[in-house]
Steps between C-alpha positions, in 0.01 A plus 500: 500500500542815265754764643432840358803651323765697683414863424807694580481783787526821362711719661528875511822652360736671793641688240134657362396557906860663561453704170192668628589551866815691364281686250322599784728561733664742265183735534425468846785426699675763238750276413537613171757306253640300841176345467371572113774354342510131670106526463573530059744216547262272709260562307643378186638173625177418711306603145719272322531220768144478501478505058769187512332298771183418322219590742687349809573848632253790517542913607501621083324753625727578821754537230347749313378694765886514634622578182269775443568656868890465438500717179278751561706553836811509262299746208430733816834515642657540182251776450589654825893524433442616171308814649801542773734503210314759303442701816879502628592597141277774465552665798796717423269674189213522745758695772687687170112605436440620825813701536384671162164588623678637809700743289261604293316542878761740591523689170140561561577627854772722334247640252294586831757641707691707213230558275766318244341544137458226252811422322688627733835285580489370907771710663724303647527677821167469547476141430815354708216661782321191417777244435669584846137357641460191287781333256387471167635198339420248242483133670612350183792782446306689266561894510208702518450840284275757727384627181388880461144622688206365315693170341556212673762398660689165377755184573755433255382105519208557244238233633515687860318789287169341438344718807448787290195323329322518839630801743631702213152714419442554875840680577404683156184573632653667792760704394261660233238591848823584655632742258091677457554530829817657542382734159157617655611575858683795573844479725502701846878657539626401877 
């Protein structure tokens, strides 16, 4: 009587199957590294399990699939508090920014009001009007200059500057139209 040979059973690697249900889990469940980082590590030692054990154990591509799911989790998140860094360190210049364009708002408004011409220094009667309504200051400690009528205003922290590039023109714009304005149309005495 022949006996065929004893073929091992091949078995599937827990590690590989656990790899890919954490790599999945991780998306869907929104685990995120709770579940990305154990499906990297499972990953490798199922991958490398299965390398050693000479065909007896099967799920390579399990692994892979695991491993893949795990870092691109981890590449996203790290992308993700990368942008909330960025974002929570450049919102002081974006508020500095907006408190400029708010001055050179009310300068306008001053130009309107008191027909103030270009070059003109801000009187600063007039303007504690508009500081008594809203307080003007720098969220980095920066002091701001209001600047005369028809330049901007700035911050003493140079980088919170870089407005002027954009808004600058406009206010330009309308204190020129402004002051034509104020030239061409004739004052009635109350």
């Amino acid at each position: 009587m022949n006996t065929p040979p004893l073929v091992p059973k091949i078995k599937r690697s827990a590690a590989a199957l656990a790899s890919l249900v954490l790599g999945i889990a991780s998306f869907v469940v929104c685990l995120g590294p709770l579940a990305a980082i154990p499906a990297v590590i499972c990953g490798h030692i199922g991958f490398r399990r299965i390398k050693r054990a000479r065909g007896t154990l099967k799920g390579e591509g399990l692994a892979i699939a695991g491993l893949v799911l795990g870092y691109v989790n981890m590449v996203f998140l790290m992308g993700l508090v990368l942008q909330t860094v960025n974002h929570m360190r450049a919102q002081p210049i974006k508020d500095c920014i907006k408190n400029l364009a708010i001055i050179e708002a009310c300068k306008t408004q001053l130009v309107r009001d008191y027909g103030l011409p270009e070059g003109s220094e801000v009187p600063p009667a007039l303007w504690q009007k508009y500081e008594a309504k809203r307080s003007f200051d720098c969220p980095s400690g920066g002091n701001y200059d209001l600047g005369r009528i028809g330049e901007p205003a700035s911050c003493s922290i140079e980088e919170h500057n870089s407005w002027h590039q954009l808004a600058w023109p406009g206010y330009k714009k309308i204190w020129k139209e402004e002051d034509e304005k104020r030239r061409t149309t004739p004052r009635t005495v109350q």
